[in-house]
N, C-alpha and C positions, 0 to 999 in steps of 0.2 A: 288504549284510546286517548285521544287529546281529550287535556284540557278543556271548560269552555273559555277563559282566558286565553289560552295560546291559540284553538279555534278562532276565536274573534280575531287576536292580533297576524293572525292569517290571512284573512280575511279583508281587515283594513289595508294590509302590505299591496296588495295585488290591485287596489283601485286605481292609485296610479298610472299603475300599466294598462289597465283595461281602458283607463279615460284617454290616453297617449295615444289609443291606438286608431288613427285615422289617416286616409280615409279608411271608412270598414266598408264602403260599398262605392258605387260609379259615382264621381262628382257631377255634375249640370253647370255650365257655363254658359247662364243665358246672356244672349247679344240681342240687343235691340235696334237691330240695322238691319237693312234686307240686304240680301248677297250683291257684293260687291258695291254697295252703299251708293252713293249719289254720282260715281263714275260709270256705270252701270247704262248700257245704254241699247239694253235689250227691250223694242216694245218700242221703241223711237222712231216715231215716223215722221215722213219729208223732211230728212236733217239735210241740213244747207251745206254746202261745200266745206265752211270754215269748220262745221264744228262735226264734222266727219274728220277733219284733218285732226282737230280736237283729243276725237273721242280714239282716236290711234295711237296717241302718245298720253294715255290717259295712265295716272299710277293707280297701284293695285288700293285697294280701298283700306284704309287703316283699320277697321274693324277686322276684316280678315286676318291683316299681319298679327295684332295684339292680341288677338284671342284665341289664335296658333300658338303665341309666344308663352302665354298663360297655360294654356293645356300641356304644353311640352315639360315648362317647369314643376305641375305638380305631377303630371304622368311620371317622371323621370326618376321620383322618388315613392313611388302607389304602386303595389300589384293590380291596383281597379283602373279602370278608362276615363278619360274625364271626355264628356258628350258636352257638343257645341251645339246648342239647344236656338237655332234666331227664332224672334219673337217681335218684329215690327210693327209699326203702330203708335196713332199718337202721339209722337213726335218721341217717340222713345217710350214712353209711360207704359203702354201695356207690359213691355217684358222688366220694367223697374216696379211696377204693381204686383207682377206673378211673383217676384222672388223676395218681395215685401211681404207677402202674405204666407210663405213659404217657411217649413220649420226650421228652427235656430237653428242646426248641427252640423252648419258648415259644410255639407254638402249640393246647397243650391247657393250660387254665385252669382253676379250680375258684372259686366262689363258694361263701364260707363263713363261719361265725359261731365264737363261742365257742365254743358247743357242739359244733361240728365238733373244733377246734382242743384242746381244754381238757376240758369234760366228759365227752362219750362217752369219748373215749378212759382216761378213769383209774372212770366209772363203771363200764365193759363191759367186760367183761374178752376179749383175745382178737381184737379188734377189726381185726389184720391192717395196720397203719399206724402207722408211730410218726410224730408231728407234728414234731419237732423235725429228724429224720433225711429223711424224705421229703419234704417241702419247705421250696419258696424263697417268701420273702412278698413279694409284688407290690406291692401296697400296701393300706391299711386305709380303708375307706370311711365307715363311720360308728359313732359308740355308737349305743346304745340303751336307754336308761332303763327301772326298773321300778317301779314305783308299789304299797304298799298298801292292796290294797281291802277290803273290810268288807259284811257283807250287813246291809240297813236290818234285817232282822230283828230283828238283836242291841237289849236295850235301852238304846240310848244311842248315841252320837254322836262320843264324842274317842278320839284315842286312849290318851290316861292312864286310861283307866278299860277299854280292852281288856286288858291286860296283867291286871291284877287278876282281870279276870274267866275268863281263862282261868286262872289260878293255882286258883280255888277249885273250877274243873273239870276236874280231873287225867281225861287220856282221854277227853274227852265232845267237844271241839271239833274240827272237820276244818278241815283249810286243803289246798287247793288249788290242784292246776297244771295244764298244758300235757303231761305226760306224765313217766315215772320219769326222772329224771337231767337235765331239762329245768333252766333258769337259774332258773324258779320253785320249781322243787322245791329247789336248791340256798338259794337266799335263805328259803324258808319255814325251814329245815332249820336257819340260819344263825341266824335269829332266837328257832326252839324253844332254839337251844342259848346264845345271848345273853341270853334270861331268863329262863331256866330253867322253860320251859313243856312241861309234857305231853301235845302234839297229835298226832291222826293226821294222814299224809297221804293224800288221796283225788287218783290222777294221773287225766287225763283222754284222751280225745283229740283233743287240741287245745287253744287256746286261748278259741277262740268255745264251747267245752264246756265247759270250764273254770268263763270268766264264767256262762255257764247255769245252772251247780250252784253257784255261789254264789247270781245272783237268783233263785233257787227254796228257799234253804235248804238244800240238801244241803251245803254246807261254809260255814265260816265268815268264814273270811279267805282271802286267797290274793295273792302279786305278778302283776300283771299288762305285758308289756312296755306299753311309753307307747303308741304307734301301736294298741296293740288297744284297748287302755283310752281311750284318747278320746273315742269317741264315747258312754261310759258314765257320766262322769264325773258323780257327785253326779247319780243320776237318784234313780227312784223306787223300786229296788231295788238299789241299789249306792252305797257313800261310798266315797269317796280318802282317805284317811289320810296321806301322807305317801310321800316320793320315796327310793329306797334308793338313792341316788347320795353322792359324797361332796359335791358340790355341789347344789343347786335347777335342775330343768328348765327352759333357756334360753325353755320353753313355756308352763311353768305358774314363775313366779318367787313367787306366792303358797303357793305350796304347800312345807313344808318337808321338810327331811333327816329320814331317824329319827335321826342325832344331834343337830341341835337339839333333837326330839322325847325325848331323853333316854336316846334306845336307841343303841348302840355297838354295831361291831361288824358290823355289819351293811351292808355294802356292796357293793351286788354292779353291775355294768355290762355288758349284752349289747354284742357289736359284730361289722359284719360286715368282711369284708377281702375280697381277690382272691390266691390262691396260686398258683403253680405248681411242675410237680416240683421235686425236687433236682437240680442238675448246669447251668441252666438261667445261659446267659450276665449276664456282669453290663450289658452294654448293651442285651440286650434288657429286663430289668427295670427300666432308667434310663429307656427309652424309655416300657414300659406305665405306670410309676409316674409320670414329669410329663405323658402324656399323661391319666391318667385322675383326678391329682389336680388339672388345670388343670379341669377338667368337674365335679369338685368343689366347687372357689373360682368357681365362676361369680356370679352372684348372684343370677338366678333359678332356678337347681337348689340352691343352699343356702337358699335362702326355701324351694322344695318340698318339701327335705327334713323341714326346721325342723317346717313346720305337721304334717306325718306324723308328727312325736314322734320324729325321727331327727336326732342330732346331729353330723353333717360334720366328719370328723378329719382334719386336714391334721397327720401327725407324720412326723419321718426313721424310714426303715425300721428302724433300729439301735435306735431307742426303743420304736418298736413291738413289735419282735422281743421285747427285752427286757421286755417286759410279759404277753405271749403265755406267754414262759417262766416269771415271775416267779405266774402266776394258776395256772401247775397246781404251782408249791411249794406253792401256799397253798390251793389249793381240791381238790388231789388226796387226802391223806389222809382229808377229811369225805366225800368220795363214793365214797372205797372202804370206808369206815364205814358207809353207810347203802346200797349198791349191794346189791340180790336176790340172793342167793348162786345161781350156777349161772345167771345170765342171762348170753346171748351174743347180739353183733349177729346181725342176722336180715334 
């Protein structure tokens, strides 16, 4: 018979391995977008010429690609299935709520952007999630550039000659977005208050509605993230103006910053990441975060990215974190400034 010394030190040996060993059952990767996200154009009625032509060249919705991309890297290494759980709602809160409430052990996930992480939560008031308290970040998948656009309408062509012209029409110019508190609506927002311009905003539903109401004329200007805006780029009802990054799109290298453009201030960068709860092992997060940033650094998932107008973030989580936080010091006061008084997620 053993020992109870040797017993024990048996005992202790093997925890290691028992704690290493995940996943031990099917992962849940919830997404909080509806299928095919705001290019989706099922349920659409009396759409107008332009934005049937629109909705033909419309790209595949980034929640789908990223959250394929996600399942592929941790399936590829799990005998268990990883389930792509959508959970829309609320401007994303419901399915950031369910996986907040959800137990630490790193098998329920959440797919999420800025606007999860940053916006909602300081536009909405009430929201039931604080980000920084209820989760653990897994790791960061990609930026996402915004681009602005311009309805040919307008007469003229650059952007040093927008500015002016909205100056001399105090109230009269609309610029549009993707919906209130969205990354557009923040960068439009950004920009009225960088040059001291007078415009409304007109939000929409969605982003493919968005572009719409500008090639028709109903708004003027509006940022569009890079992957919607692609396939619009300098058509027959819409010009690109310039990238609201603080660098040039690794996509478009032609196309400049609005501070070369002469405008400051004005930088804004979507991006999306993979969280989970709080409480949530720190070896299971070493495990999801180099398995799903090795699937990142591939080189033909970082080319697929690229061409989509998404740009592949290989950062330490510490840095990351640190930014996550460092975006609602600086963007939380302007969207509880402009946030609908009395609006609550829903």
């Amino acid at each position: 018979m053993l020992r109870p010394i040797a017993l024990l030190q048996m005992l202790l040996s093997a925890l290691p391995a028992l704690a290493q060993e995940y996943p031990s059952r099917p992962v849940t990767l919830v997404v909080p977008y509806p299928i095919s996200g705001p290019t989706d154009i099922r349920g659409t009625s009396r759409m107008t010429k332009t934005y049937k032509l629109m909705a033909a060249n419309a790209p595949p919705a980034i929640s789908d690609t990223l959250s394929r991309l996600v399942q592929q890297a941790i399936r590829y290494e799990s005998k268990h299935p990883v389930v792509l759980d959508r959970q829309p709602g609320g401007a994303t809160t419901r399915g950031a709520l369910h996986v907040a409430r959800s137990s630490a052990d790193g098998h329920t996930l959440l797919l999420a952007s800025n606007a999860t992480m940053v916006l909602t939560p300081h536009y909405v008031p009430e929201v039931g999630y604080d980000p920084t308290r209820d989760f653990e970040l897994v790791s960061p998948l990609v930026n996402m550039p915004f681009v602005l656009m311009m309805s040919t309408g307008l007469p003229f062509k650059t952007l040093d000659r927008l500015i002016p012209y909205i100056k001399m029409r105090p109230g009269e110019v609309n610029f549009g977005s993707s919906g209130e508190g969205s990354t557009g609506h923040l960068a439009g927002e950004l920009l009225r208050r960088a040059a001291g311009l007078d415009m409304m905003h007109v939000p929409h539903n969605g982003g493919l509605a968005a572009l719409n109401g500008l090639a028709t004329g109903q708004t003027s200007v509006m940022f569009a993230a890079l992957p919607l805006a692609l396939p619009y780029l300098n058509t027959e009802h819409l010009r690109t103006l310039a990238v609201a990054s603080p660098r040039r799109a690794e996509l478009l290298p032609d196309l400049p910053t609005l501070t070369e453009s002469g405008i400051s201030g004005v930088e804004v960068v979507a991006w999306y990441g993979v969280f989970a709860p709080n409480g949530v092992s720190s070896n299971i997060i070493r495990w999801l975060n180099d398995h799903i940033g090795e699937s990142i650094n591939e080189a033909s998932i970082r080319s697929q990215l690229l061409m989509l107008g998404l740009e592949p973030v290989r950062a330490p989580l510490s840095q990351f974190a640190t930014r996550i936080y460092a975006e609602g010091e600086r963007w939380g006061p302007l969207l509880k400034a402009v946030r609908i008084p009395g609006r609550k997620a829903s």
